[in-house]
C-alpha positions as CSV (number, residue, x, y, z in Angstrom):
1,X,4.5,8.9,-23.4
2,X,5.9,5.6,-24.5
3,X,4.4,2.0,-24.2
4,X,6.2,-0.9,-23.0
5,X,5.9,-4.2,-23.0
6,X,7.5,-6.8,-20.2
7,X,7.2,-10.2,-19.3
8,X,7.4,-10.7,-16.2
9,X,7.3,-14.2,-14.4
10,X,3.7,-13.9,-12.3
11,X,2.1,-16.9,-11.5
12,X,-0.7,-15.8,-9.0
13,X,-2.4,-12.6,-8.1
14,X,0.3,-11.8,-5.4
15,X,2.8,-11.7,-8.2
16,X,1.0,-9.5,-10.3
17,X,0.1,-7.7,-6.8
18,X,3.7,-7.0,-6.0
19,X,4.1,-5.6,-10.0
20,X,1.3,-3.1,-8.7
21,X,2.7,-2.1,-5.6
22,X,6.0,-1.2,-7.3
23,X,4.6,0.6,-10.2
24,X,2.3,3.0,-8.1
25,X,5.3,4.1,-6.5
26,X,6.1,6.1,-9.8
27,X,4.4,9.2,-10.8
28,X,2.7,9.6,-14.2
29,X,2.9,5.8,-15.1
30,X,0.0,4.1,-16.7
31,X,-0.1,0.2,-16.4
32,X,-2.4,-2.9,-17.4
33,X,-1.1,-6.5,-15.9
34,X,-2.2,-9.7,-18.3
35,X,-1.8,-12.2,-15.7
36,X,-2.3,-15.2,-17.3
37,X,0.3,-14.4,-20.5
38,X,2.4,-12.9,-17.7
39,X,2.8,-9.5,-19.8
40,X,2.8,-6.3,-18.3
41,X,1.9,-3.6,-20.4
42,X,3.4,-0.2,-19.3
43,X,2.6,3.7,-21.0
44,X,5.1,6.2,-19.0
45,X,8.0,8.8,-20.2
46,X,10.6,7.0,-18.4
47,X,13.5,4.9,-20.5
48,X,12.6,1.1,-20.7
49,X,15.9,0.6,-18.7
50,X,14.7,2.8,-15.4
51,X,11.0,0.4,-15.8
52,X,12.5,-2.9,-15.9
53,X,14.8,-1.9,-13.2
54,X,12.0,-0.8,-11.2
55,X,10.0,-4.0,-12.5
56,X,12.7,-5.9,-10.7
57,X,12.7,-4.7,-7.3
58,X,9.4,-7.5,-7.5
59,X,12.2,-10.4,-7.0
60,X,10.3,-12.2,-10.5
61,X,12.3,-12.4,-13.5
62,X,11.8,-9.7,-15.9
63,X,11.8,-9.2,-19.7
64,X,12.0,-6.6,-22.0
65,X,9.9,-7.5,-24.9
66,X,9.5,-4.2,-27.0
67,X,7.6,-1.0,-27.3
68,X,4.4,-1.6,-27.9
């Protein structure tokens, strides 16, 4: 498994909330949100590409940073 790291524009805990509701949609994908550095920190096999993509379907802008 790989670990990611996004930023991802989350000002409130509905933002990081919708980040949540999307990533438990995947299987096998470990996650940890740091709301107020708006990072979200991601451990999962899939490509960086398929995450951010899915990251997006939250309507916040999203950032690849790196792996981590």
């Amino acid at each position: 498994m790989s670990k990611h790291e996004f930023f991802v524009e989350m000002t409130c805990e509905g933002c990081s909330g919708a980040v949540t509701r999307v990533l438990n949609k995947l299987d096998d994908v470990k996650f940890d949100i740091d709301l107020p550095n708006k990072k979200v920190f991601i451990e999962s096999d899939k490509s960086a590409d398929d995450l951010l993509a899915v990251l997006k379907k939250t309507g916040k802008p999203v950032t690849y940073i790196g792996p981590k």
